[in-house]
LONUNU-504755 format. One line per 2 residues: number of its first residue (from 0); for each residue x, y, z of C-alpha. Coordinates in steps of 0.25 Angstrom, whole numbers, plus 5000, padded with zeros to 4 digits. Example, Ala and Ser with C-alpha at 12.3 -4.5 7.8 and 13.67 -1.06 7.14 Angstrom:
0) 5049:4982:5031; 5055:4996:5029
END
This chain:
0) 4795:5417:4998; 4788:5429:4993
2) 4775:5434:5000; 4763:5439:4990
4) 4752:5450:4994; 4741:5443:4991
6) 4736:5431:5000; 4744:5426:5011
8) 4751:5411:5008; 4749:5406:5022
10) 4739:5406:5029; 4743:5402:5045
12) 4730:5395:5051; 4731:5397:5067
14) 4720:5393:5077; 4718:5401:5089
16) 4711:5397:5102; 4716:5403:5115
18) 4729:5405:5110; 4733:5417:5117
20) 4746:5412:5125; 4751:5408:5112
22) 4745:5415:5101; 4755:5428:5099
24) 4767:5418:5097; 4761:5411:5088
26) 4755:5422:5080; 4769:5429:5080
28) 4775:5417:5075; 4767:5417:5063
30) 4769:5431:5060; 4781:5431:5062
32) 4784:5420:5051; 4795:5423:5040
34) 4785:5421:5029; 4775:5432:5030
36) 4765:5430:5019; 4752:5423:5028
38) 4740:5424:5035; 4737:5420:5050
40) 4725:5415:5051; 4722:5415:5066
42) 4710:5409:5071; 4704:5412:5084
44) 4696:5400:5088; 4687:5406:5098
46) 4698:5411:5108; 4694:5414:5122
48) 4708:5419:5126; 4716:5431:5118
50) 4719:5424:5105; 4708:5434:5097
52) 4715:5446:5105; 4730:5440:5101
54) 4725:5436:5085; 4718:5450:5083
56) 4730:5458:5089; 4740:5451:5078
58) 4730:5451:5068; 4729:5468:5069
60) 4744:5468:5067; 4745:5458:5055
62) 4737:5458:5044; 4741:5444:5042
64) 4734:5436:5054; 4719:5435:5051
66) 4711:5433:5064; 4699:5423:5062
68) 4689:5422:5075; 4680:5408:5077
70) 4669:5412:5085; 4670:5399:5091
72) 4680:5389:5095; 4679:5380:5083
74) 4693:5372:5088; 4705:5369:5079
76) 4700:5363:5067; 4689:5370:5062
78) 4698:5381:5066; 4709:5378:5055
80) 4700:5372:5045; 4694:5388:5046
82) 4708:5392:5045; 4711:5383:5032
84) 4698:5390:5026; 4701:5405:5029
86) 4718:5403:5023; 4720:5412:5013
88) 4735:5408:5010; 4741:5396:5001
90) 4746:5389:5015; 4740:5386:5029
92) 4751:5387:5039; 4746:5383:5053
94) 4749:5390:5067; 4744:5387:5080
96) 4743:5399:5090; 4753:5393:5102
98) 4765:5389:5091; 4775:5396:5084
100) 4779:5396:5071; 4793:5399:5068
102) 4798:5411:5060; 4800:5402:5046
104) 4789:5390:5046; 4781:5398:5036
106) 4793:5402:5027; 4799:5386:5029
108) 4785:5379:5029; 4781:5387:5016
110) 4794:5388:5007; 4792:5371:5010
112) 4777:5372:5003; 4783:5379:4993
114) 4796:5371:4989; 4787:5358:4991
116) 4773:5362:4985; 4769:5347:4985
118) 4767:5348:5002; 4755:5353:5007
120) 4758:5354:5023; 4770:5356:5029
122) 4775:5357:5042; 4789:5359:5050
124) 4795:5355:5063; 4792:5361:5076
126) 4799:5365:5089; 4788:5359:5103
128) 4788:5370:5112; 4782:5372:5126
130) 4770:5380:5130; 4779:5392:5134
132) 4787:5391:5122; 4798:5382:5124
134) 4806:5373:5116; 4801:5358:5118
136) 4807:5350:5105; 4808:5349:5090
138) 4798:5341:5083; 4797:5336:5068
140) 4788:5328:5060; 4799:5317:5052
142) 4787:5317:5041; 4794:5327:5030
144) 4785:5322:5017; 4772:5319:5015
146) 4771:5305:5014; 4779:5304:5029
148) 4769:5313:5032; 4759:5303:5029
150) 4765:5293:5035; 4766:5300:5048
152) 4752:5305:5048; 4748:5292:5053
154) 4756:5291:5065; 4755:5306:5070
156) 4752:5321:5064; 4762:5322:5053
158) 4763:5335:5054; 4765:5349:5063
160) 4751:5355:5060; 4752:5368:5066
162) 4766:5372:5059; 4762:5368:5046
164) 4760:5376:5032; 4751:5369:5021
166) 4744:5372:5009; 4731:5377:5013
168) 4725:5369:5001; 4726:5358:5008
170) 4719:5363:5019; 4707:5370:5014
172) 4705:5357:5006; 4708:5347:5019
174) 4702:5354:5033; 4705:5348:5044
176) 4695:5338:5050; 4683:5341:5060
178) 4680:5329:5063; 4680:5322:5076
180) 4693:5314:5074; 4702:5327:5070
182) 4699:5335:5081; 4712:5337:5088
184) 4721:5331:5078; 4716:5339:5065
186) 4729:5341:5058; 4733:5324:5060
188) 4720:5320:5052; 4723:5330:5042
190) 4737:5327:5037; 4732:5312:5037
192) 4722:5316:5029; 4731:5326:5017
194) 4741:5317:5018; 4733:5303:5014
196) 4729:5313:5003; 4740:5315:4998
198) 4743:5331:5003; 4759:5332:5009
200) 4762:5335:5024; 4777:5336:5027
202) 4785:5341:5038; 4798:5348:5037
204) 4809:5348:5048; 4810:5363:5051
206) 4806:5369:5066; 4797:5380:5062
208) 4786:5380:5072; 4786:5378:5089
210) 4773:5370:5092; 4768:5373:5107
212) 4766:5362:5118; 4753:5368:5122
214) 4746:5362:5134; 4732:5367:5128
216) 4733:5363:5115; 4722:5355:5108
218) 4734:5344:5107; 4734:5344:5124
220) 4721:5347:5126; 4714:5335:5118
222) 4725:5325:5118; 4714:5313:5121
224) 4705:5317:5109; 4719:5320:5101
226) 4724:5307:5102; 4711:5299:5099
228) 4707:5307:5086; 4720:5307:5081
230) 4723:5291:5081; 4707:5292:5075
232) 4713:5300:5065; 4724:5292:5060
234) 4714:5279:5062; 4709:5288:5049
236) 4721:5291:5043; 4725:5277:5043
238) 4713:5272:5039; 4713:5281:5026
240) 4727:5277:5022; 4727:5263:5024
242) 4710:5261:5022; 4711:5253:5036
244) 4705:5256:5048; 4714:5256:5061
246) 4712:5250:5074; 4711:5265:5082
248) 4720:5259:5095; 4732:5253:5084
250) 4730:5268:5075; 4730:5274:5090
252) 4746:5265:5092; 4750:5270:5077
254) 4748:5284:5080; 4754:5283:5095
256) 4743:5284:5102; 4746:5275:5112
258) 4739:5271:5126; 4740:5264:5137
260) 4729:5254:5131; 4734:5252:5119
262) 4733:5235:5116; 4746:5228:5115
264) 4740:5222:5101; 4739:5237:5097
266) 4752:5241:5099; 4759:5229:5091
268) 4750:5231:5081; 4753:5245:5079
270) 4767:5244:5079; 4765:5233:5068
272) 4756:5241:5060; 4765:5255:5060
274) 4777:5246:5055; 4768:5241:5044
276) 4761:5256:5041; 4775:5262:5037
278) 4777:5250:5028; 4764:5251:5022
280) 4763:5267:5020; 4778:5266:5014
282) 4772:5257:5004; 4760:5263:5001
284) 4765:5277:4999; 4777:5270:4991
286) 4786:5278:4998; 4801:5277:4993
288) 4808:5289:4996; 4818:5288:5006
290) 4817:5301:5013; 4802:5299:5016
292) 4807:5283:5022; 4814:5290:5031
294) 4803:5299:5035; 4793:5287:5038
296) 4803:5279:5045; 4805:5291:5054
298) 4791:5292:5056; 4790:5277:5058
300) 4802:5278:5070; 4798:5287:5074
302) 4784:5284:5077; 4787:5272:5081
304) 4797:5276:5092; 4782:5285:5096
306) 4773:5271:5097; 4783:5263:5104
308) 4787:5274:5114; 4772:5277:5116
310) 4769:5263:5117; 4779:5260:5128
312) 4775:5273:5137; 4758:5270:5136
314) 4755:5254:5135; 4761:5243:5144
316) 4767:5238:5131; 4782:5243:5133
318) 4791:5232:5128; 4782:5232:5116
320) 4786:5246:5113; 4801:5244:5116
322) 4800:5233:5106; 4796:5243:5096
324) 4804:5252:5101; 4816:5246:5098
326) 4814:5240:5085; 4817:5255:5081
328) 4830:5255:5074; 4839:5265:5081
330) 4843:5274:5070; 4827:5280:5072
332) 4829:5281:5086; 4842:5288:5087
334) 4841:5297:5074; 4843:5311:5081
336) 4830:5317:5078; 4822:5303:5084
338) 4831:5304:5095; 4826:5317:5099
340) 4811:5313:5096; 4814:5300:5105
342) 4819:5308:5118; 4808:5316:5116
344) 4800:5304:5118; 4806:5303:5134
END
Protein backbone atom coordinates (compact mmCIF):
# COMPACT_ATOMS: atom_id res chain seq x y z
CA UNK A 1 0.00 0.00 0.00
CA UNK A 2 1.49 3.22 -1.18
CA UNK A 3 1.20 6.42 1.08
CA UNK A 4 0.30 9.85 -0.63
CA UNK A 5 1.31 13.47 0.79
CA UNK A 6 -1.69 14.99 0.93
CA UNK A 7 -4.30 14.03 3.52
CA UNK A 8 -3.82 11.40 5.79
CA UNK A 9 -6.30 8.01 5.06
CA UNK A 10 -6.86 7.17 8.47
CA UNK A 11 -7.92 9.02 10.96
CA UNK A 12 -7.54 7.09 14.51
CA UNK A 13 -10.19 8.63 17.04
CA UNK A 14 -8.94 8.00 20.74
CA UNK A 15 -10.77 9.43 23.84
CA UNK A 16 -8.75 10.21 26.72
CA UNK A 17 -9.85 10.66 30.35
CA UNK A 18 -7.26 10.02 33.13
CA UNK A 19 -5.43 7.77 31.12
CA UNK A 20 -2.06 8.28 32.43
CA UNK A 21 -1.27 4.59 33.57
CA UNK A 22 -2.05 3.42 30.26
CA UNK A 23 -1.79 6.08 27.78
CA UNK A 24 2.10 5.77 26.33
CA UNK A 25 1.48 2.19 25.58
CA UNK A 26 -1.35 2.85 23.71
CA UNK A 27 0.09 5.74 22.03
CA UNK A 28 3.13 3.80 21.12
CA UNK A 29 1.16 1.22 19.70
CA UNK A 30 -0.48 3.33 17.37
CA UNK A 31 2.70 4.82 16.21
CA UNK A 32 4.36 2.35 15.79
CA UNK A 33 1.84 0.74 13.27
CA UNK A 34 3.25 -0.77 10.07
CA UNK A 35 0.99 1.42 7.99
CA UNK A 36 2.20 4.87 8.59
CA UNK A 37 -0.04 7.11 6.56
CA UNK A 38 -2.69 8.49 9.51
CA UNK A 39 -3.67 11.00 11.98
CA UNK A 40 -4.06 10.45 15.90
CA UNK A 41 -6.75 12.30 16.86
CA UNK A 42 -6.41 12.16 20.66
CA UNK A 43 -8.97 13.73 22.72
CA UNK A 44 -8.32 14.96 26.16
CA UNK A 45 -11.88 14.80 27.68
CA UNK A 46 -11.19 17.19 30.56
CA UNK A 47 -8.28 15.01 32.39
CA UNK A 48 -7.36 15.77 35.79
CA UNK A 49 -4.41 13.30 35.90
CA UNK A 50 -1.25 13.48 33.32
CA UNK A 51 -3.08 12.56 30.05
CA UNK A 52 -2.59 16.47 28.70
CA UNK A 53 1.06 16.24 29.93
CA UNK A 54 1.56 12.65 28.15
CA UNK A 55 -0.60 13.63 24.64
CA UNK A 56 1.35 17.05 24.30
CA UNK A 57 4.86 15.47 24.80
CA UNK A 58 4.04 12.91 21.85
CA UNK A 59 2.43 15.28 19.80
CA UNK A 60 5.86 17.67 19.84
CA UNK A 61 7.67 14.82 18.46
CA UNK A 62 5.05 13.66 15.85
CA UNK A 63 3.52 15.66 13.60
CA UNK A 64 0.88 13.11 13.23
CA UNK A 65 -0.96 13.11 16.67
CA UNK A 66 -3.25 16.02 16.87
CA UNK A 67 -4.13 17.06 20.55
CA UNK A 68 -7.83 18.35 20.95
CA UNK A 69 -8.68 19.60 24.57
CA UNK A 70 -12.65 19.64 25.98
CA UNK A 71 -12.70 22.04 28.46
CA UNK A 72 -15.11 19.83 30.11
CA UNK A 73 -15.75 16.52 30.57
CA UNK A 74 -18.44 15.84 27.95
CA UNK A 75 -18.06 11.60 28.47
CA UNK A 76 -17.49 9.17 25.72
CA UNK A 77 -20.12 9.89 23.11
CA UNK A 78 -20.08 13.26 22.57
CA UNK A 79 -16.44 12.69 22.64
CA UNK A 80 -16.34 10.34 19.42
CA UNK A 81 -19.13 11.90 17.63
CA UNK A 82 -16.59 15.26 18.01
CA UNK A 83 -13.95 13.01 16.86
CA UNK A 84 -16.06 11.78 13.64
CA UNK A 85 -16.42 15.49 12.92
CA UNK A 86 -12.96 16.66 13.05
CA UNK A 87 -11.44 13.26 10.64
CA UNK A 88 -9.84 14.32 8.00
CA UNK A 89 -8.91 10.89 6.35
CA UNK A 90 -10.99 8.32 4.20
CA UNK A 91 -11.30 5.82 7.29
CA UNK A 92 -11.84 6.12 11.10
CA UNK A 93 -9.96 3.60 13.01
CA UNK A 94 -10.67 3.43 16.67
CA UNK A 95 -8.13 3.23 19.81
CA UNK A 96 -8.86 3.28 23.20
CA UNK A 97 -6.00 4.93 25.55
CA UNK A 98 -5.35 1.65 27.96
CA UNK A 99 -5.16 -1.04 24.75
CA UNK A 100 -2.89 -2.08 22.27
CA UNK A 101 -2.91 -2.24 18.94
CA UNK A 102 -0.54 -4.74 17.37
CA UNK A 103 2.04 -3.82 14.75
CA UNK A 104 -0.05 -4.90 11.57
CA UNK A 105 -4.14 -4.10 12.50
CA UNK A 106 -4.07 -1.02 10.19
CA UNK A 107 -2.04 -2.77 7.38
CA UNK A 108 -4.52 -6.02 7.81
CA UNK A 109 -7.82 -4.23 8.62
CA UNK A 110 -7.06 -1.73 5.70
CA UNK A 111 -5.74 -3.99 2.80
CA UNK A 112 -9.38 -6.06 3.94
CA UNK A 113 -11.52 -2.55 3.12
CA UNK A 114 -9.61 -2.32 0.08
CA UNK A 115 -9.94 -6.01 -1.58
CA UNK A 116 -13.75 -5.78 -0.24
CA UNK A 117 -15.03 -2.19 -0.91
CA UNK A 118 -18.70 -3.43 -0.42
CA UNK A 119 -17.77 -3.46 3.78
CA UNK A 120 -18.10 -0.64 5.66
CA UNK A 121 -16.73 -1.77 9.32
CA UNK A 122 -14.45 -4.18 9.95
CA UNK A 123 -13.09 -5.47 12.92
CA UNK A 124 -10.58 -8.46 13.99
CA UNK A 125 -9.96 -10.76 16.83
CA UNK A 126 -8.45 -9.75 20.10
CA UNK A 127 -6.09 -11.33 22.66
CA UNK A 128 -8.11 -10.38 26.74
CA UNK A 129 -5.31 -9.12 28.90
CA UNK A 130 -5.06 -8.39 32.57
CA UNK A 131 -4.68 -4.84 34.10
CA UNK A 132 -0.83 -5.39 34.36
CA UNK A 133 -0.63 -6.63 30.80
CA UNK A 134 -0.92 -10.32 30.99
CA UNK A 135 -2.33 -12.78 28.82
CA UNK A 136 -5.81 -13.75 29.77
CA UNK A 137 -7.52 -15.73 26.32
CA UNK A 138 -8.40 -15.33 22.72
CA UNK A 139 -11.45 -14.07 21.85
CA UNK A 140 -13.44 -13.85 18.30
CA UNK A 141 -16.62 -12.94 17.12
CA UNK A 142 -17.95 -16.09 14.65
CA UNK A 143 -20.04 -13.40 12.68
CA UNK A 144 -17.64 -12.96 9.39
CA UNK A 145 -20.27 -11.36 6.97
CA UNK A 146 -22.78 -8.89 7.19
CA UNK A 147 -25.82 -10.66 7.28
CA UNK A 148 -24.29 -13.00 10.40
CA UNK A 149 -23.57 -9.71 11.72
CA UNK A 150 -26.97 -8.84 11.69
CA UNK A 151 -28.07 -11.77 13.04
CA UNK A 152 -25.87 -11.60 15.88
CA UNK A 153 -26.47 -7.92 16.58
CA UNK A 154 -29.72 -8.97 18.35
CA UNK A 155 -28.27 -11.35 20.82
CA UNK A 156 -25.09 -9.30 21.82
CA UNK A 157 -22.45 -6.40 20.28
CA UNK A 158 -21.61 -7.90 17.03
CA UNK A 159 -18.60 -6.29 16.83
CA UNK A 160 -14.98 -5.38 18.59
CA UNK A 161 -15.69 -1.58 18.69
CA UNK A 162 -12.42 -0.24 19.82
CA UNK A 163 -10.22 -2.26 17.19
CA UNK A 164 -12.13 -1.58 14.27
CA UNK A 165 -11.40 0.43 10.98
CA UNK A 166 -14.54 1.93 8.95
CA UNK A 167 -15.28 4.26 6.37
CA UNK A 168 -15.72 7.56 7.94
CA UNK A 169 -18.68 8.15 5.67
CA UNK A 170 -20.48 6.09 7.46
CA UNK A 171 -19.93 7.70 10.45
CA UNK A 172 -20.23 11.56 9.76
CA UNK A 173 -23.51 10.34 8.33
CA UNK A 174 -24.67 8.05 11.53
CA UNK A 175 -23.33 9.49 14.93
CA UNK A 176 -23.67 7.66 17.66
CA UNK A 177 -26.91 8.28 19.78
CA UNK A 178 -27.13 10.69 22.96
CA UNK A 179 -29.96 9.68 24.05
CA UNK A 180 -30.64 8.21 27.34
CA UNK A 181 -30.84 4.63 26.28
CA UNK A 182 -27.31 4.52 24.40
CA UNK A 183 -25.37 5.81 27.27
CA UNK A 184 -22.91 3.11 28.19
CA UNK A 185 -23.71 0.79 25.21
CA UNK A 186 -23.27 3.38 22.38
CA UNK A 187 -21.34 1.24 19.84
CA UNK A 188 -24.32 -1.85 20.31
CA UNK A 189 -27.37 0.63 19.27
CA UNK A 190 -25.27 1.78 16.54
CA UNK A 191 -24.26 -1.47 14.47
CA UNK A 192 -28.15 -2.37 14.99
CA UNK A 193 -29.04 0.52 13.71
CA UNK A 194 -26.33 0.52 10.09
CA UNK A 195 -26.85 -3.00 9.93
CA UNK A 196 -31.11 -2.91 9.67
CA UNK A 197 -29.87 -0.19 7.03
CA UNK A 198 -28.29 -2.15 5.01
CA UNK A 199 -24.37 -0.90 5.82
CA UNK A 200 -21.86 -4.18 6.26
CA UNK A 201 -20.26 -4.98 9.71
CA UNK A 202 -17.84 -8.11 9.49
CA UNK A 203 -15.44 -9.56 11.74
CA UNK A 204 -12.42 -11.27 10.44
CA UNK A 205 -10.28 -14.12 12.50
CA UNK A 206 -6.83 -12.37 12.85
CA UNK A 207 -5.41 -11.18 16.57
CA UNK A 208 -4.58 -7.86 15.97
CA UNK A 209 -5.25 -5.98 19.09
CA UNK A 210 -5.03 -6.75 23.14
CA UNK A 211 -8.24 -5.41 24.93
CA UNK A 212 -7.41 -4.55 28.66
CA UNK A 213 -9.51 -6.12 31.71
CA UNK A 214 -9.77 -2.74 33.23
CA UNK A 215 -11.34 -2.45 36.72
CA UNK A 216 -12.23 1.33 35.98
CA UNK A 217 -13.58 1.11 32.91
CA UNK A 218 -16.85 2.62 32.02
CA UNK A 219 -17.86 -1.46 31.33
CA UNK A 220 -17.10 -2.05 35.37
CA UNK A 221 -17.99 1.13 36.65
CA UNK A 222 -21.74 1.18 35.25
CA UNK A 223 -22.58 -2.38 34.80
CA UNK A 224 -26.35 -1.85 36.53
CA UNK A 225 -27.09 1.04 33.98
CA UNK A 226 -25.05 -1.01 31.16
CA UNK A 227 -27.14 -3.92 31.28
CA UNK A 228 -30.66 -2.09 31.55
CA UNK A 229 -29.97 0.28 28.51
CA UNK A 230 -28.65 -2.46 26.63
CA UNK A 231 -31.63 -5.00 26.60
CA UNK A 232 -33.67 -1.33 26.01
CA UNK A 233 -31.71 -1.05 23.23
CA UNK A 234 -32.33 -4.29 21.56
CA UNK A 235 -36.10 -4.10 22.77
CA UNK A 236 -35.57 -1.20 19.85
CA UNK A 237 -33.75 -3.12 17.70
CA UNK A 238 -36.23 -5.84 17.74
CA UNK A 239 -38.99 -3.82 17.47
CA UNK A 240 -37.74 -2.14 14.24
CA UNK A 241 -36.79 -5.38 12.38
CA UNK A 242 -39.77 -7.30 13.25
CA UNK A 243 -42.35 -4.16 13.72
CA UNK A 244 -43.28 -5.87 17.14
CA UNK A 245 -42.83 -4.71 20.40
CA UNK A 246 -41.15 -7.20 22.90
CA UNK A 247 -41.95 -8.05 26.40
CA UNK A 248 -38.63 -6.14 28.23
CA UNK A 249 -38.12 -9.26 30.76
CA UNK A 250 -38.34 -11.96 27.59
CA UNK A 251 -35.89 -9.23 25.34
CA UNK A 252 -33.83 -9.02 28.68
CA UNK A 253 -33.69 -13.70 28.41
CA UNK A 254 -32.78 -13.30 24.56
CA UNK A 255 -30.00 -11.18 25.16
CA UNK A 256 -28.67 -13.06 28.48
CA UNK A 257 -29.54 -11.01 30.73
CA UNK A 258 -30.67 -13.18 33.07
CA UNK A 259 -31.67 -12.65 37.00
CA UNK A 260 -32.43 -14.45 39.71
CA UNK A 261 -36.33 -13.10 39.30
CA UNK A 262 -36.58 -13.99 36.10
CA UNK A 263 -40.42 -16.02 35.71
CA UNK A 264 -40.36 -19.58 34.70
CA UNK A 265 -43.00 -18.49 31.94
CA UNK A 266 -40.20 -16.12 30.80
CA UNK A 267 -37.67 -18.39 30.42
CA UNK A 268 -39.58 -21.21 28.31
CA UNK A 269 -40.88 -18.68 26.36
CA UNK A 270 -37.63 -17.21 25.35
CA UNK A 271 -35.99 -20.27 24.65
CA UNK A 272 -39.16 -21.04 22.22
CA UNK A 273 -38.93 -17.63 20.59
CA UNK A 274 -34.78 -17.79 19.88
CA UNK A 275 -35.49 -21.20 18.07
CA UNK A 276 -38.12 -19.64 15.99
CA UNK A 277 -36.06 -15.91 15.43
CA UNK A 278 -33.26 -18.00 13.44
CA UNK A 279 -35.98 -19.57 11.48
CA UNK A 280 -37.75 -16.56 10.72
CA UNK A 281 -34.46 -14.13 10.01
CA UNK A 282 -33.08 -17.19 7.71
CA UNK A 283 -36.31 -16.71 5.90
CA UNK A 284 -36.58 -13.35 5.72
CA UNK A 285 -33.14 -12.51 4.64
CA UNK A 286 -33.52 -15.40 2.11
CA UNK A 287 -30.34 -16.64 3.01
CA UNK A 288 -29.01 -19.78 1.07
CA UNK A 289 -25.31 -19.60 1.25
CA UNK A 290 -23.83 -22.30 3.07
CA UNK A 291 -20.95 -20.57 4.49
CA UNK A 292 -23.17 -17.91 6.22
CA UNK A 293 -25.57 -21.19 7.52
CA UNK A 294 -22.68 -22.06 9.15
CA UNK A 295 -22.06 -18.72 10.84
CA UNK A 296 -25.66 -18.45 12.16
CA UNK A 297 -25.84 -21.99 13.46
CA UNK A 298 -22.55 -21.10 15.43
CA UNK A 299 -24.00 -18.08 16.67
CA UNK A 300 -27.21 -19.95 17.44
CA UNK A 301 -25.11 -22.73 19.58
CA UNK A 302 -23.34 -20.88 20.76
CA UNK A 303 -25.53 -18.40 22.38
CA UNK A 304 -27.63 -20.90 23.29
CA UNK A 305 -24.90 -22.89 25.39
CA UNK A 306 -24.73 -18.86 27.06
CA UNK A 307 -28.76 -18.71 27.93
CA UNK A 308 -29.00 -22.15 29.29
CA UNK A 309 -25.70 -21.93 31.36
CA UNK A 310 -26.68 -18.43 32.62
CA UNK A 311 -30.01 -19.85 33.35
CA UNK A 312 -28.80 -22.67 35.35
CA UNK A 313 -26.22 -20.44 37.59
CA UNK A 314 -28.93 -17.34 38.38
CA UNK A 315 -32.65 -18.79 38.64
CA UNK A 316 -33.90 -21.89 40.61
CA UNK A 317 -34.87 -23.28 37.29
CA UNK A 318 -31.79 -25.64 36.79
CA UNK A 319 -33.31 -28.91 35.34
CA UNK A 320 -34.89 -26.43 32.93
CA UNK A 321 -31.55 -25.36 31.66
CA UNK A 322 -30.14 -28.91 31.64
CA UNK A 323 -32.89 -29.87 29.43
CA UNK A 324 -31.73 -27.23 26.96
CA UNK A 325 -28.67 -27.93 27.50
CA UNK A 326 -28.61 -31.21 26.32
CA UNK A 327 -30.69 -30.79 23.29
CA UNK A 328 -27.49 -29.36 21.82
CA UNK A 329 -26.03 -31.66 19.37
CA UNK A 330 -22.58 -32.68 20.53
CA UNK A 331 -20.71 -31.82 17.41
CA UNK A 332 -21.19 -27.69 18.59
CA UNK A 333 -20.03 -28.57 21.95
CA UNK A 334 -16.90 -30.34 21.13
CA UNK A 335 -15.82 -28.61 17.84
CA UNK A 336 -12.31 -27.37 19.20
CA UNK A 337 -12.76 -23.66 19.27
CA UNK A 338 -16.41 -24.21 21.40
CA UNK A 339 -14.63 -26.36 23.43
CA UNK A 340 -12.37 -23.79 24.59
CA UNK A 341 -15.26 -21.05 24.85
CA UNK A 342 -17.18 -23.71 26.88
CA UNK A 343 -14.24 -24.25 29.61
CA UNK A 344 -13.83 -20.79 29.73
CA UNK A 345 -17.47 -20.68 30.96
CA UNK A 346 -16.17 -22.89 34.50
Amino acid sequence: MKNTPNTPLISVIMPCYNAGKFLREAIESILNQSYTHFELLAINDGSTDSTLQILEEYAAKDSRIRVITNEENIKLIRTLNKGIDLAQGEYIARMDADDISLPNRFEVELDYLLQNPEVDIVSCAWNNISENGEFIREEKLTNGSAVSSLYASFFYVAINHPSLLGKTSVFKDNKFSTEDIALHTEDSELWGRLLIQGYKIVNIDDVLFHYRINPNSVSHLYTSLQDDNFVLCLQKHFQKYLNQELDIELVGFLVNRINSDMKKQTITNGFSFFKQFKSLFIKKEHVTDTVILKEINDIYYVHLFDLCWQTFKRTQFKCLAIRKLFSISPHYILNKNRRKYVLNKF
